[in-house]
N, C-alpha and C positions, 0 to 999 in steps of 0.2 A: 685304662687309667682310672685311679681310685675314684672318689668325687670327693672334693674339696671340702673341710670344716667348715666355712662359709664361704660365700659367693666371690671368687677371684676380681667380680670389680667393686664387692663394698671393700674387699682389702687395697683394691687402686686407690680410692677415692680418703680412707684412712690414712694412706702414704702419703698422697699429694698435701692433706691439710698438715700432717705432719713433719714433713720437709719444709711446710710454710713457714713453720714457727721459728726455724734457726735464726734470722736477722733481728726477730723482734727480741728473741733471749739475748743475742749479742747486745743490743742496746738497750737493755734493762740492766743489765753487768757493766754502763759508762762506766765507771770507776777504775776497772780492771784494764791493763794495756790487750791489746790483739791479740797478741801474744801468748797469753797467759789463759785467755779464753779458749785457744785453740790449741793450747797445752794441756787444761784438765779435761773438754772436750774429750781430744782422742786418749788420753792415757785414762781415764776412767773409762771410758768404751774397752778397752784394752784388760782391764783389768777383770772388767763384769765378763769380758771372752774368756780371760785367761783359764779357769778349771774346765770348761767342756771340751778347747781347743787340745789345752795338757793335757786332756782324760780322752778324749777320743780320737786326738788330729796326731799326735805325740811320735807315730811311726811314720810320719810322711816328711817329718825334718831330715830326717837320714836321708830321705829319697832327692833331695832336691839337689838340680845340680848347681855349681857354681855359678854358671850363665843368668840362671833364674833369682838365685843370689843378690844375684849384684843389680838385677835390671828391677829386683822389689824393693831394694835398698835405696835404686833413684829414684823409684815410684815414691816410695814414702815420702823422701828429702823434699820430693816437689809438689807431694799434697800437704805438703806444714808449709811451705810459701807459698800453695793456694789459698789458706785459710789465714796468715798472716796479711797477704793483700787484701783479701773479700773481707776477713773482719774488721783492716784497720780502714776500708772504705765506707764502712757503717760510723764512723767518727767525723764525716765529713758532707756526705751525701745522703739521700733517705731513702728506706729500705724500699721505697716503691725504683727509684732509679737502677740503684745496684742490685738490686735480684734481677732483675731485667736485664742487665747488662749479665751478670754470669751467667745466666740461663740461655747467652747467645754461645755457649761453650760447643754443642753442637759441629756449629761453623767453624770455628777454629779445627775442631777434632778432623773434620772431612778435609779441611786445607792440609792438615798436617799429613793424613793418607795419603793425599797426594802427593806429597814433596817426599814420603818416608816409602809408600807402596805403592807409587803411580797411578792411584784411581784417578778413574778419571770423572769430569764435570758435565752432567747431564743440562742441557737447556735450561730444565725447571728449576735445577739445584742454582747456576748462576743467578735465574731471576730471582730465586727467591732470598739468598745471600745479599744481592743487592737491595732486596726491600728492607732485610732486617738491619745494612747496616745503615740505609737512609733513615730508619727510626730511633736506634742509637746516636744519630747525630741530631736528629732531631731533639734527641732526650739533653744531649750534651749540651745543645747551643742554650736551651731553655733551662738548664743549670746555670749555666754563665752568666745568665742575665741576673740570675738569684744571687751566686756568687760565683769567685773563682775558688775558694776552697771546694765549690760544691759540684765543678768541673774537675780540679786532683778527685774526689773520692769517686766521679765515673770512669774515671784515668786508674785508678786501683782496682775499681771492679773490672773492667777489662782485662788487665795486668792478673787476676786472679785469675779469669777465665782461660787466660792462655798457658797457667802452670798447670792448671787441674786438665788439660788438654796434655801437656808433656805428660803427666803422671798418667793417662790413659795409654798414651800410645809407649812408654817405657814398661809398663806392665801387663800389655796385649796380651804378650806371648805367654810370660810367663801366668799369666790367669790360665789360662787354656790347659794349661798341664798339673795347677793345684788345686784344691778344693778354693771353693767361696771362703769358707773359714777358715784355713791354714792361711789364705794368701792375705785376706784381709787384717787377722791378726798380727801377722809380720809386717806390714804395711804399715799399720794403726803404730804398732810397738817403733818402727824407723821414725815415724813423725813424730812420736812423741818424744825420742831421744836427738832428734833434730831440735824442736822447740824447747827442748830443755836445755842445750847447748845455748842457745840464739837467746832465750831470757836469761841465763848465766851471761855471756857477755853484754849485753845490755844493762846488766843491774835490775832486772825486773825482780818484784818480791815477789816470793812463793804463799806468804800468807799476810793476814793482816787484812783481808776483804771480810764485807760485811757477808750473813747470815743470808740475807738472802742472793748474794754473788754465787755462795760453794749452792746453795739451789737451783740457778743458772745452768750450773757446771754440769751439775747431773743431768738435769732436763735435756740441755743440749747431745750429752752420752747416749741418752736415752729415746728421747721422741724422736727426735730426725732423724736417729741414726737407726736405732733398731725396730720402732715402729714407722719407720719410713722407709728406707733401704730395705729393710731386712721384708719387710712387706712387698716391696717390689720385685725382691729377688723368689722370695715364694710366688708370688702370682707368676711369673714368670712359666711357671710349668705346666698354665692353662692359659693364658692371651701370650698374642705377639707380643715381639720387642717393641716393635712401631705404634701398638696401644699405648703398652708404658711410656716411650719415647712422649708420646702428644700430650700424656695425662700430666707428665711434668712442666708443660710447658704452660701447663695452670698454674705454677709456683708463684711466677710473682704476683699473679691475681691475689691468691691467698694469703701472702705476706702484704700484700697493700691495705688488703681488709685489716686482717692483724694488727699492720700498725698503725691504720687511723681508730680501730676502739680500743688497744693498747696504749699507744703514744701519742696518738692525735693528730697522727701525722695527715696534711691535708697529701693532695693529688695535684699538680700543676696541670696547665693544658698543655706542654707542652711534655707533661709523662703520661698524661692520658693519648693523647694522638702519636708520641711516639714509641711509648709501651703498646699502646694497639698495633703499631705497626711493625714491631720486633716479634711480638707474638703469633700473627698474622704468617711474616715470613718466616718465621722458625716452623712452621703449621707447615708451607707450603716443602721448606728443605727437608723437614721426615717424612713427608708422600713422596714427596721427587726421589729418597732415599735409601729410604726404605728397605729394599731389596740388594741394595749395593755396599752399604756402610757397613765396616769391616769392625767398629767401633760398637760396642753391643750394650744395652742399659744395665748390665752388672757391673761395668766399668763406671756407669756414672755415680752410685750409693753416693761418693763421700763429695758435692758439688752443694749440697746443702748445708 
């Protein structure tokens, strides 16, 4: 195996801060509906793919079958209503809650194996499913006290977590038989003709945001996406999946720093001891895991 341009964990630890930043760009862009964030998002990601994909990937459309087709076209449909609920829960809640809560996506993914491919639940996977979701409620009830709007936006972030969960396990298979970039760009391109439908009915406007919104736009295209993900998926070819898996689940650490010197957002004790204890047991469900989970971290890129 070659040796790497640089150290496969300073490019982990560049992804992790770089996945951190997506919540905090979604709320620097208030102005802008969910919608519309997580339209130029993927369709400029899409676009900055579009000449290497069309110049290098270009004979592998021919190859694809119909089945993979259709199972990348619900993958898309349902990572544009991941990003529709996880953005519009960032207008309700604060990014320390809802990165936490999507970051329990994990859990869902392994529930779903099981109902879709009968894996089964290790001793440590239940325990530690049950710590992370006694922390999520812990995170929940201590919104409520703050407000009830601020209990709907961990009710979205959940709701998010469970689409980007359908989008993993509808595009399993067919990952497995195309390139990382053929399959991502068809993906990215379905979401973004999703979102473009969804903000047409809606009336949402295409333009008329301020200067620093379309800087947003790109930032978001860019850092989380391709120095985040894309970073992930190359290290990938020198650490486990189960390194990657753990390094993410620094996310909402990262995003909480982010948004208390961004936005100022404080910490409650009731996100601090329930975000420790969502973190804690998502910790505990990828060692308990690990070796079983048929869900792999190239499936997760687009969760930030």
């Amino acid at each position: 195996m070659n040796k790497p341009p640089i150290h496969p964990y300073i490019a982990v630890v560049i992804g992790v801060i770089s996945v951190s930043t997506a919540a905090v760009f979604v709320k620097l862009a208030n102005t802008a509906p969910a919608s519309i964030i997580a339209n130029y998002r993927l369709l400029i990601a899409v676009l900055i793919m579009a000449p290497y994909v069309l110049l290098k990937h270009r004979k592998e459309f021919k190859l694809i079958s119909k089945k993979d087709w259709w199972l990348s076209i619900l993958a898309g449909v349902f990572l544009a209503f991941h990003f529709i609920f996880w953005f519009e829960s960032l207008n309700y809640t604060s990014v320390a809650s809802s990165v936490v809560l999507v970051t329990m996506q994990p859990i869902f993914a392994f529930i779903g194996t099981y109902i879709f491919f009968k894996e089964r639940f290790s001793a440590g996977a239940i325990i530690s499913m049950i710590i992370a979701v006694t922390g999520s409620v812990i995170i929940g009830w201590g919104d409520f006290q703050v407000s009830g709007l601020a209990l709907f936006g961990d009710i979205l972030a959940l709701i998010g977590a469970v689409m980007v969960t359908v989008y993993f396990l509808m595009g399993q298979n067919a990952r497995r038989r195309l390139s990382l970039m053929t399959y991502t760009f068809i993906v990215y391109g379905i979401s973004s003709i999703t979102l473009i439908i969804y903000n047409l009915l809606l009336g949402h406007s295409f333009t008329g945001y301020p200067t620093s919104h379309w800087l947003v736009f790109l930032a978001l295209a860019i850092i989380p996406t391709f120095f985040g993900h894309t970073l992930f998926n190359w290290a990938l070819k020198w650490v486990s999946t189960s390194v990657i898996s753990m390094s993410i689940v620094f996310e909402p650490i990262g995003a909480s720093i982010l948004a208390y010197l961004v936005l100022g957002e404080h910490i409650t004790w009731s996100q601090w001891l329930g975000g420790t204890i969502v973190i804690l047991g998502l910790f505990l469900f990828i060692v308990s895991t690990s070796r079983k989970t048929k869900i792999t971290i190239s499936h997760r890129k687009d969760n930030s």
